[in-house]
BALOBA-775197 format. One record per residue (C-alpha): x, y, z. Coordinates in Angstrom, 1 decimal, padded with zeros to 4 digits. Example, Ala and Ser with C-alpha at 12.3 -4.5 7.8 and 13.67 -1.06 7.14 Angstrom:
BEGIN
<atom <012.3; -004.5; 007.8>>,
<atom <013.7; -001.1; 007.1>>,
END
This chain:
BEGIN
<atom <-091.7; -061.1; -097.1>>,
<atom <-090.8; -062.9; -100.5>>,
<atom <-091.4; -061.0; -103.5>>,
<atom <-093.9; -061.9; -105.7>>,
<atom <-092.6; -061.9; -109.6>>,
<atom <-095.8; -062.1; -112.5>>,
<atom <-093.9; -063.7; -115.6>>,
<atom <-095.7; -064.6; -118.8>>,
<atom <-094.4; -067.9; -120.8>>,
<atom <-095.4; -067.2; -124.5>>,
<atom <-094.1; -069.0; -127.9>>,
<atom <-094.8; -070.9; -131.0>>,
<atom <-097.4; -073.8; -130.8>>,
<atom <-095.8; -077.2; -130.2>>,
<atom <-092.1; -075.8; -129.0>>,
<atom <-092.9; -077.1; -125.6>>,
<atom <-094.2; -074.3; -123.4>>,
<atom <-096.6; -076.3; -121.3>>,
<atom <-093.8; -079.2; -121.1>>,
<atom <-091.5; -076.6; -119.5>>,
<atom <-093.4; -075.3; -117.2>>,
<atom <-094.7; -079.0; -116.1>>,
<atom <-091.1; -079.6; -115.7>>,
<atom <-090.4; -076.5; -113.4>>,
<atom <-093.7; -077.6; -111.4>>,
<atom <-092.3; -081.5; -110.4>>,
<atom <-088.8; -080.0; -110.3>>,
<atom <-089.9; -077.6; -107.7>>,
<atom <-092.1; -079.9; -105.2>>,
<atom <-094.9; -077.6; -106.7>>,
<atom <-097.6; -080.2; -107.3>>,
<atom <-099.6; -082.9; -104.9>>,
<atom <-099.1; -086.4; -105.5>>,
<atom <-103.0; -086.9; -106.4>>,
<atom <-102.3; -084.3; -109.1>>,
<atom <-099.6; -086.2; -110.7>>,
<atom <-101.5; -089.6; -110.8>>,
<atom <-104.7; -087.8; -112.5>>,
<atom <-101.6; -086.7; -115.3>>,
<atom <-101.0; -090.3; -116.0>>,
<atom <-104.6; -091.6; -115.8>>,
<atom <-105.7; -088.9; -118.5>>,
<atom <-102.5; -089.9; -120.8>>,
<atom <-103.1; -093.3; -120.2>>,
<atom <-106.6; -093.1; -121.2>>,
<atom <-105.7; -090.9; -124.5>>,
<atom <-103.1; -093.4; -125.5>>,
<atom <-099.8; -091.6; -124.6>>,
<atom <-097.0; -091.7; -122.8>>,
<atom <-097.3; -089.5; -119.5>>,
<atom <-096.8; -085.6; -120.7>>,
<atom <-096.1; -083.1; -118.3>>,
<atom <-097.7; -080.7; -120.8>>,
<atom <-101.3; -082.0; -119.2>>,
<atom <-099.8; -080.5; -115.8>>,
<atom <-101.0; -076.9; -117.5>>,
<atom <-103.2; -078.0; -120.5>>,
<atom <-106.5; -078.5; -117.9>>,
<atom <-109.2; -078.5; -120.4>>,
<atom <-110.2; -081.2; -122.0>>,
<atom <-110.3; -079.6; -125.2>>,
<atom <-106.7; -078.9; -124.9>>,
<atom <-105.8; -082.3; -123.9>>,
<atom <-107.2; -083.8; -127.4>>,
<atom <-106.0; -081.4; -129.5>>,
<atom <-102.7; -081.0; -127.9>>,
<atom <-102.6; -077.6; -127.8>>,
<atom <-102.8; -074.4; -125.0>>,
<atom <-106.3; -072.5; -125.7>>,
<atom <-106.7; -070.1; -122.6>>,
<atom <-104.2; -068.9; -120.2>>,
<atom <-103.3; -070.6; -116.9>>,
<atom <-102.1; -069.1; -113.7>>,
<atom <-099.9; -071.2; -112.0>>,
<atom <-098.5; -070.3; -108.4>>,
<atom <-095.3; -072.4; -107.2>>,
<atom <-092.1; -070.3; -105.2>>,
<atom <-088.6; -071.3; -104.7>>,
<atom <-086.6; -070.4; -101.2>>,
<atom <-085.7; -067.0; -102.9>>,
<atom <-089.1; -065.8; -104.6>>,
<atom <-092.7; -066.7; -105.1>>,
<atom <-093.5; -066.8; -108.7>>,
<atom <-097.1; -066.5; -110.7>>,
<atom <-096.2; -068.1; -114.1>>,
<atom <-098.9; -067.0; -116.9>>,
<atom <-099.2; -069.9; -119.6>>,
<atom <-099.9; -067.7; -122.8>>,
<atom <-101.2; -069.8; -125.7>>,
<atom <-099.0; -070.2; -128.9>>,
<atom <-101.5; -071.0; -132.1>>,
<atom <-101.9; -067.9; -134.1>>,
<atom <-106.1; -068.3; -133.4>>,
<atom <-105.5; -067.9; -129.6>>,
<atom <-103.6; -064.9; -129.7>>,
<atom <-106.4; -062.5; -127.7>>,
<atom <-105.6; -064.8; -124.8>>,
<atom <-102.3; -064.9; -125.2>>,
<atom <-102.5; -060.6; -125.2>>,
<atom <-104.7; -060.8; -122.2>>,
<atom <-101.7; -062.9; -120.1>>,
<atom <-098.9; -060.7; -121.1>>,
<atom <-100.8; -057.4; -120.4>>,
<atom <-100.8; -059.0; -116.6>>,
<atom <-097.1; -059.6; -116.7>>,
<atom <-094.2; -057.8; -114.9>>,
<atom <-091.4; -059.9; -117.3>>,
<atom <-091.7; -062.5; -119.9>>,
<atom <-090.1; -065.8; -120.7>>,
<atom <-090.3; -065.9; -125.0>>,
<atom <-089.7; -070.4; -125.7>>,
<atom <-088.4; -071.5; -129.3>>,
<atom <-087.6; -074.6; -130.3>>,
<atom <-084.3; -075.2; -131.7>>,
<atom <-084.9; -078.0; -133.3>>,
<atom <-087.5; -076.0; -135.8>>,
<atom <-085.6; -072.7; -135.1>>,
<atom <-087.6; -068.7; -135.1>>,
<atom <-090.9; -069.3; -136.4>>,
<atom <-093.5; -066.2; -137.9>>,
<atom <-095.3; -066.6; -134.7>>,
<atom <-091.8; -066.7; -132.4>>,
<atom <-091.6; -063.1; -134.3>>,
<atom <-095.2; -062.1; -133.7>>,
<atom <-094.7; -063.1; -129.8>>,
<atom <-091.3; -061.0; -129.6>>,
<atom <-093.0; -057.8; -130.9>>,
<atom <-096.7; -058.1; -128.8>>,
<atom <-094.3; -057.9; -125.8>>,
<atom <-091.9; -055.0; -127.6>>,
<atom <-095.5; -053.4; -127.8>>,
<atom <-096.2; -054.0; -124.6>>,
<atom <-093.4; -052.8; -122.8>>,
<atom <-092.3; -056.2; -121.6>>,
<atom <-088.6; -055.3; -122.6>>,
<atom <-087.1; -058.1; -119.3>>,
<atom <-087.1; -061.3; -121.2>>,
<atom <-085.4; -064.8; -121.2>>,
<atom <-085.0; -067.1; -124.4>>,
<atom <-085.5; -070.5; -123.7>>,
<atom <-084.1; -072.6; -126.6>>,
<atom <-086.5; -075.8; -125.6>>,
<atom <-085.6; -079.3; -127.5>>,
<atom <-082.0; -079.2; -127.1>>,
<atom <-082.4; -083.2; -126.8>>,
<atom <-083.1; -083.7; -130.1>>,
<atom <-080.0; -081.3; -131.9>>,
<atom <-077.7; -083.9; -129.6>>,
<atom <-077.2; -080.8; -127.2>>,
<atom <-074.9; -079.2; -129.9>>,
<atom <-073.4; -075.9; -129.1>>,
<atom <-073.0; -075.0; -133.0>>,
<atom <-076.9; -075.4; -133.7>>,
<atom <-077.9; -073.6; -130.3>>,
<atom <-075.2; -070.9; -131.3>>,
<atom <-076.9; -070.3; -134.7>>,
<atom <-080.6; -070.2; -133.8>>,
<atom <-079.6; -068.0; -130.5>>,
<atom <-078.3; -065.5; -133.7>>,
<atom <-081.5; -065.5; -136.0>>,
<atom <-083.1; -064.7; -132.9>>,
<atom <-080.8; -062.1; -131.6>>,
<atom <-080.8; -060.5; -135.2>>,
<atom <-084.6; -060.3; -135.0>>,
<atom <-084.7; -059.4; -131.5>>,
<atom <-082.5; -056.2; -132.1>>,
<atom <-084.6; -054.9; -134.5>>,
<atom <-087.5; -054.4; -131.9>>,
<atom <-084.8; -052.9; -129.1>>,
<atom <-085.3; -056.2; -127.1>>,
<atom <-081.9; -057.4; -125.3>>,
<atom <-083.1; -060.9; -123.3>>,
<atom <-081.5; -060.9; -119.7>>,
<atom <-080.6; -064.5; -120.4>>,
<atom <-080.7; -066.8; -123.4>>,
<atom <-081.1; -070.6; -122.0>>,
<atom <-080.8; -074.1; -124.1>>,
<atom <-082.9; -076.7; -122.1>>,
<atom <-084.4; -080.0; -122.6>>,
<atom <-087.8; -079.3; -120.8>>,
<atom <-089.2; -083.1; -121.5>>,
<atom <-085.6; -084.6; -120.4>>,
<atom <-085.6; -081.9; -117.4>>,
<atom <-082.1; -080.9; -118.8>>,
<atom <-080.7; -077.3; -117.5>>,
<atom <-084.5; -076.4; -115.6>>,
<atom <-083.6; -076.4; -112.1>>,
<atom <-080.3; -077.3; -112.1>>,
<atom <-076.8; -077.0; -114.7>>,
<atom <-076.0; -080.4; -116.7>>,
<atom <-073.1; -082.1; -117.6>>,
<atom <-074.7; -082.8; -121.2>>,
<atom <-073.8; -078.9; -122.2>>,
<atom <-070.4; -078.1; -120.4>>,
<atom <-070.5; -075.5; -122.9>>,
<atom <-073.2; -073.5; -121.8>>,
<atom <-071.9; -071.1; -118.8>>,
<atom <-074.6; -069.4; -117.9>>,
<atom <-077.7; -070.0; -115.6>>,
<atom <-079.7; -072.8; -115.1>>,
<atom <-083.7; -071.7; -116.2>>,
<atom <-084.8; -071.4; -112.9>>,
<atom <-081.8; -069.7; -111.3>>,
<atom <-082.9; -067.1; -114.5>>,
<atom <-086.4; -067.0; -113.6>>,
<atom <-084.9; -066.2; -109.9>>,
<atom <-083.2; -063.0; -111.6>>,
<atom <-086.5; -061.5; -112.4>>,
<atom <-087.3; -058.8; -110.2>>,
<atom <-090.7; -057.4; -109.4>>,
<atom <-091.9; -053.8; -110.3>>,
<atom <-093.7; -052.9; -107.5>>,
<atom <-090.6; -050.8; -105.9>>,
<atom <-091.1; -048.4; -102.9>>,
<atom <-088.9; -045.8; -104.6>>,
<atom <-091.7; -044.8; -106.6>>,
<atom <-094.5; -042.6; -106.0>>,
<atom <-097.7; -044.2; -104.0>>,
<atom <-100.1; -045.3; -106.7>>,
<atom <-103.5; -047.2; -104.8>>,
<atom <-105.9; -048.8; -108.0>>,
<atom <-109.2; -049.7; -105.7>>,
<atom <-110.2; -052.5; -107.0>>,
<atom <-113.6; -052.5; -104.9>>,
<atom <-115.2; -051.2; -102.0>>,
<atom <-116.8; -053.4; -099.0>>,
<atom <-119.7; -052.5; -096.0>>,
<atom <-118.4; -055.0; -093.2>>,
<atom <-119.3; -054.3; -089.8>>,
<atom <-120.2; -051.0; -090.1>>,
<atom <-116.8; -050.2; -091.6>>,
<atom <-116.3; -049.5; -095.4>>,
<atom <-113.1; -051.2; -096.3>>,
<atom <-111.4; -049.8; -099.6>>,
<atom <-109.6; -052.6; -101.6>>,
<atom <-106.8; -053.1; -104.1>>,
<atom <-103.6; -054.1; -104.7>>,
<atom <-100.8; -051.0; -104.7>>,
<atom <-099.5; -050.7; -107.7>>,
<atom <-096.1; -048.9; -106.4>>,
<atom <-094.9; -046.9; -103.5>>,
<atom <-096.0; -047.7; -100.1>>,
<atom <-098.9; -046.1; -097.5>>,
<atom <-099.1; -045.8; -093.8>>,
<atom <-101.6; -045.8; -091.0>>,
<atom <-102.1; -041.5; -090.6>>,
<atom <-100.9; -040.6; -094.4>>,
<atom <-103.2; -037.9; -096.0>>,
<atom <-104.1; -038.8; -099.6>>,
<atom <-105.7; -037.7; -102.8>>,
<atom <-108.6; -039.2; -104.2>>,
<atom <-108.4; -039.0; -108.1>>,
<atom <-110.1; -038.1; -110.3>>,
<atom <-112.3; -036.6; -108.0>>,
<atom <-109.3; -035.0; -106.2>>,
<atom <-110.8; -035.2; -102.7>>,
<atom <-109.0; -035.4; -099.8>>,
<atom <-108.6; -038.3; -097.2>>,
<atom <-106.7; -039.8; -094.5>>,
<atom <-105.6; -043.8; -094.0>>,
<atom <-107.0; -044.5; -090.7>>,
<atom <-106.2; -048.9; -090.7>>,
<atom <-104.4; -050.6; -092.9>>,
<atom <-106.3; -054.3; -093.0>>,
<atom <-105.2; -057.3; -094.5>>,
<atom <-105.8; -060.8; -094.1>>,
<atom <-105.9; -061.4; -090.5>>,
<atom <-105.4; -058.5; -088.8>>,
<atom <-103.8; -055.0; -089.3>>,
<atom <-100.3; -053.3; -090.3>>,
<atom <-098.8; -050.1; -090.0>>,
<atom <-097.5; -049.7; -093.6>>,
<atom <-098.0; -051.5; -096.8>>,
<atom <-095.8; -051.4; -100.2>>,
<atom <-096.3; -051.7; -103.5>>,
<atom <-096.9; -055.2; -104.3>>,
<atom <-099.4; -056.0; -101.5>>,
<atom <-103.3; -056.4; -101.7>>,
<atom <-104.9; -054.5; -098.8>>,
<atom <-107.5; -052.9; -097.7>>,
<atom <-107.5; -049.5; -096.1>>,
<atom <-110.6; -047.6; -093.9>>,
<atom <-110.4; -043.7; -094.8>>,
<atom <-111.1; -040.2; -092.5>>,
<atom <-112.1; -037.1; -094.5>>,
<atom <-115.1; -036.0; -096.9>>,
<atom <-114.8; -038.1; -099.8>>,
<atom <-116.6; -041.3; -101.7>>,
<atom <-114.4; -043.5; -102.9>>,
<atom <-115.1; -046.1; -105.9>>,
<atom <-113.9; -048.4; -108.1>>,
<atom <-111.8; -047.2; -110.6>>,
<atom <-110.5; -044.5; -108.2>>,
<atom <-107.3; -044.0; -107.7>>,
<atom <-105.5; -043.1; -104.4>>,
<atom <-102.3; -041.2; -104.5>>,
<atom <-100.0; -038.7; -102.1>>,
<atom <-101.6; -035.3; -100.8>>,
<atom <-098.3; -033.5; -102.4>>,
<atom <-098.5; -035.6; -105.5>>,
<atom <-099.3; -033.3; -108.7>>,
<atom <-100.4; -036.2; -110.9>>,
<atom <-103.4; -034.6; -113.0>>,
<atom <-106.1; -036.4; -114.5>>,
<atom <-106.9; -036.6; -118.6>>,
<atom <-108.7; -037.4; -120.5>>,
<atom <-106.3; -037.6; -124.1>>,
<atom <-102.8; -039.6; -124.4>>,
<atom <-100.8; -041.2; -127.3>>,
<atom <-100.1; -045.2; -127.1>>,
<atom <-099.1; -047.7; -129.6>>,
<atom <-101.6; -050.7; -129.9>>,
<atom <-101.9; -054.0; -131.9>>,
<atom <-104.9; -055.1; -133.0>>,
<atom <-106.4; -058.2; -132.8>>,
<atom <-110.1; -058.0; -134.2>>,
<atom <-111.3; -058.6; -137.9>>,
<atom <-113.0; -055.6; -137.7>>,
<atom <-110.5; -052.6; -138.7>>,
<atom <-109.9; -049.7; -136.2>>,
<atom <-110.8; -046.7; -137.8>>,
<atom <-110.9; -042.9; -137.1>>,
<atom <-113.8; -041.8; -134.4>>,
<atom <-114.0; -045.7; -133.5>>,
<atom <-116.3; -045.5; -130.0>>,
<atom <-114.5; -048.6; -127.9>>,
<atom <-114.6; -049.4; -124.4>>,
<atom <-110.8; -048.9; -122.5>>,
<atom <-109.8; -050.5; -119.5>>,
<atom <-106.1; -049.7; -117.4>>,
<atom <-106.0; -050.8; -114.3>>,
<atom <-108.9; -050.9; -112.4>>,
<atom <-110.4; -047.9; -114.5>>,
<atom <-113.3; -048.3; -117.6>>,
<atom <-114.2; -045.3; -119.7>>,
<atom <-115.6; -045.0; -123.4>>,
<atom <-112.7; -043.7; -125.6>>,
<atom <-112.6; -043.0; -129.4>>,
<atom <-109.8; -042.8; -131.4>>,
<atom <-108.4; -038.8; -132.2>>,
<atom <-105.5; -039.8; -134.8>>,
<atom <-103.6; -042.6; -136.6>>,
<atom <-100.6; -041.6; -136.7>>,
<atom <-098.7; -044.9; -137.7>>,
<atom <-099.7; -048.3; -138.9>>,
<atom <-097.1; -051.2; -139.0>>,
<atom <-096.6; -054.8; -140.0>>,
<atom <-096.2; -056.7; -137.1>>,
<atom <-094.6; -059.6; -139.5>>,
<atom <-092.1; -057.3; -141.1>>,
<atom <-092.1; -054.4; -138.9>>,
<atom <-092.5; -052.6; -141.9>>,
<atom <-094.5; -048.7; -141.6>>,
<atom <-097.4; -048.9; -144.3>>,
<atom <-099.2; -046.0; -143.5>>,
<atom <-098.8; -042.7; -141.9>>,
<atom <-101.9; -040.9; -140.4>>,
<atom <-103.6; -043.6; -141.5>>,
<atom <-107.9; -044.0; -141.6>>,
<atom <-107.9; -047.2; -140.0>>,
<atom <-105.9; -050.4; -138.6>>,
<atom <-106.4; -053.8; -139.5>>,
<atom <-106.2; -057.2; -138.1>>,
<atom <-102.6; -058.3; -136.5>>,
<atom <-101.1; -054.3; -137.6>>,
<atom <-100.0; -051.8; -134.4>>,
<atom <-100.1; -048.4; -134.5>>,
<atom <-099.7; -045.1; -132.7>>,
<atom <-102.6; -043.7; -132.0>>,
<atom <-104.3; -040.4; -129.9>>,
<atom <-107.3; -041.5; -128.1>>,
<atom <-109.8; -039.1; -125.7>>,
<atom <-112.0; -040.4; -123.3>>,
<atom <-115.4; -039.5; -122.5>>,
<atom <-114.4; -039.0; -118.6>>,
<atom <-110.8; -038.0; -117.1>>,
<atom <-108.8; -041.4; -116.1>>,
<atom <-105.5; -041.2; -114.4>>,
<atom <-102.9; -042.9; -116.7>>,
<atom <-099.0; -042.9; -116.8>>,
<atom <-096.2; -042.9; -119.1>>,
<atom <-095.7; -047.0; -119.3>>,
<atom <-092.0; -046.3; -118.9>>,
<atom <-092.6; -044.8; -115.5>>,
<atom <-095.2; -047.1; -113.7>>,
<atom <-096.4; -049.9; -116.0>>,
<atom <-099.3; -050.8; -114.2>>,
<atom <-100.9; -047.3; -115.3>>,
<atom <-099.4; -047.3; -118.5>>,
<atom <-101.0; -050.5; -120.1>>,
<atom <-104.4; -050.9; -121.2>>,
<atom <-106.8; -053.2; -123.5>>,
<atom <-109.7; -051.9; -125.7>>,
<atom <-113.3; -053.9; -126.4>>,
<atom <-116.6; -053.8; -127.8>>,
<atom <-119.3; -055.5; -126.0>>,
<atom <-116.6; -057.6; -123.7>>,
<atom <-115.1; -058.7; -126.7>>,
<atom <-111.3; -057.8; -126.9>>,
<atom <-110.1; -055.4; -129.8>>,
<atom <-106.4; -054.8; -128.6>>,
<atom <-104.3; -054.2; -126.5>>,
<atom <-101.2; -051.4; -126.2>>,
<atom <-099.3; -048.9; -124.0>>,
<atom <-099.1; -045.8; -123.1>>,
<atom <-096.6; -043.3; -124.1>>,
<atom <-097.4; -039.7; -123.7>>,
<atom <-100.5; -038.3; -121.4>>,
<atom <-101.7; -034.8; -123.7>>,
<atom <-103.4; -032.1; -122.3>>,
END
């Protein structure tokens, strides 16, 4: 079975992230004929030349205004992998949706433009996924058509970014010049930069490797639970490790004790499943299993809490402040949580600390902050099992922030 890689594409508005990944759907055999034909009606009707930015810019909205608003999951694979390519908008308004991709993401591809060079918002981008613990990125340096394909102009805007990037601790497992519009190093290498020795975009994207390794411990999110046929079928996708027809689990936080009986998934039954997979598993043993639940090994000494440290940004107009009641979501888990402590507030334009224990956070600032929930949640260190480890905050479904975990407290 092909691995399944979640990447998120995020930059500044207008340096061509829609355009790229347009350009990796034709150059892939990704989309139907019927599909492409619609692209050139709607450009036609607009009074453009054919863009393969309306191959991911679906709403009408974003069509007239030329810009991404929401994000888009696109599926395509190559022989190697199969890919789920999160379009993150760009424009500083739209950054709660662009948050919202990259907490899905497993790795990140970060687009600049190098005709215009690092922009605030290139900056702002880099550090939401520094903050968020998406430290696998590639550089794309898009527009390389209209510097001539110079090597001196690419080599200099690949250093301001470098120079920023080091700041956050960010090292990008590639750093690519393409033309996405002129489909110039995407799939394959061109002859218009001999220069460049590295990998074509896609052979980078092919790099990526997925999280979900079996060398970690067995961590089961249940994302819901189903009555069919007199069976009750427990579902999720495994965040990591694997589980096997007979295994004897935990139920947390309740700590109960079960046993898989069947392993289901589409279209029949398996004998073991790894982290990665969505299944859905039938239990033996005295439990009652729920959303939000978390199955893990018998002999696993993971403890529920209900207190941990994380850094967050923050996204709302409102300021964060001290004994602020929020709702929390990681994983498939939702608790009330207020906030303990401040300990840190920072500039997310300058990286600069401005305040230490601090009464509140304001819009666009990140800080490291103690929360305690009203019920026990299972969480993890982000560094160990992301999936656990990442979480998003709201009030009354509206989204506050987002951040990672870094220390579970007792």
């Amino acid at each position: 079975m092909k691995e399944t890689v979640k990447i998120v594409i995020v930059g500044h508005v207008d340096h061509g992230k829609s355009t790229l990944i347009g350009r990796l759907l034709l150059d892939t055999d990704s989309l139907p004929k019927e599909k492409v034909e619609e692209i050139k009606r709607i450009s036609k009707e607009l009074g453009k030349e054919a863009e393969l930015a309306y191959l991911t810019d679906q709403l009408k909205e974003e069509r007239e205004q030329s810009i991404t608003i929401d994000t888009t999951q696109i599926f395509f694979n190559t022989k190697r992998k199969n890919f789920v390519i999160i379009d993150a908008p760009g424009h500083v308004e739209f950054i709660k949706n662009m948050m919202t991709g990259a907490a899905h993401a497993e790795a990140a591809v970060l687009i600049i433009d190098t005709h215009e060079g690092v922009q605030e918002q290139t900056r702002r981008h880099a550090y939401i996924l520094h903050m968020l613990g998406l430290d696998r990125v590639v550089a794309v340096f898009n527009k390389m058509d209209l510097v001539d394909y110079r090597q001196d102009v690419f080599e200099r805007v690949k250093g301001d970014f470098i120079t920023f990037a080091e700041t956050l601790g960010i090292t990008p497992v590639h750093m690519v010049p393409v033309s996405a519009r002129e489909g110039t190093n995407i799939s394959k290498k061109s002859s218009k930069m001999r220069w460049y020795k590295g990998e074509s975009f896609l052979k980078a994207l092919e790099s990526m490797e997925s999280k979900a390794k079996m060398e970690r411990p067995l961590r089961f999110p249940i994302q819901d639970v189903y009555e069919i046929d007199g069976d009750r079928l427990i579902a999720g996708r495994i965040t990591s490790g694997a589980i096997t027809e007979g295994q004897r689990l935990t139920v947390l936080p309740s700590s109960t004790d079960a046993t898989v009986d069947e392993i289901r998934i589409f279209g029949g039954r398996k004998h073991q499943a790894q982290g990665g997979e969505n299944i859905a598993v039938t239990l033996g043993g005295d439990h009652s299993v729920m959303r939000g639940n978390v199955l893990v090994d018998h002999d696993e000494k993971l403890q529920p809490t209900n207190r941990f440290r994380g850094n967050i940004f923050w996204i709302s107009e409102r300021p964060l402040q001290l004994e602020s009641t929020m709702t929390l979501r990681c994983s498939t888990q939702e608790v009330n949580c207020a906030v303990e402590r401040i300990e840190k507030r920072v500039d997310t334009s300058t990286l600069e600390v401005i305040g230490e224990n601090a009464r509140e956070l304001g819009i666009n600032e990140s800080g490291t902050l103690v929360f305690k929930t009203e019920q026990p949640i299972i969480v993890e260190n982000f560094a160990f099992i992301e999936e656990l480890g990442r979480f998003v905050v709201e009030q009354g479904h509206e989204l506050l922030g987002a951040g990672i975990i870094t220390e579970t407290l007792r």
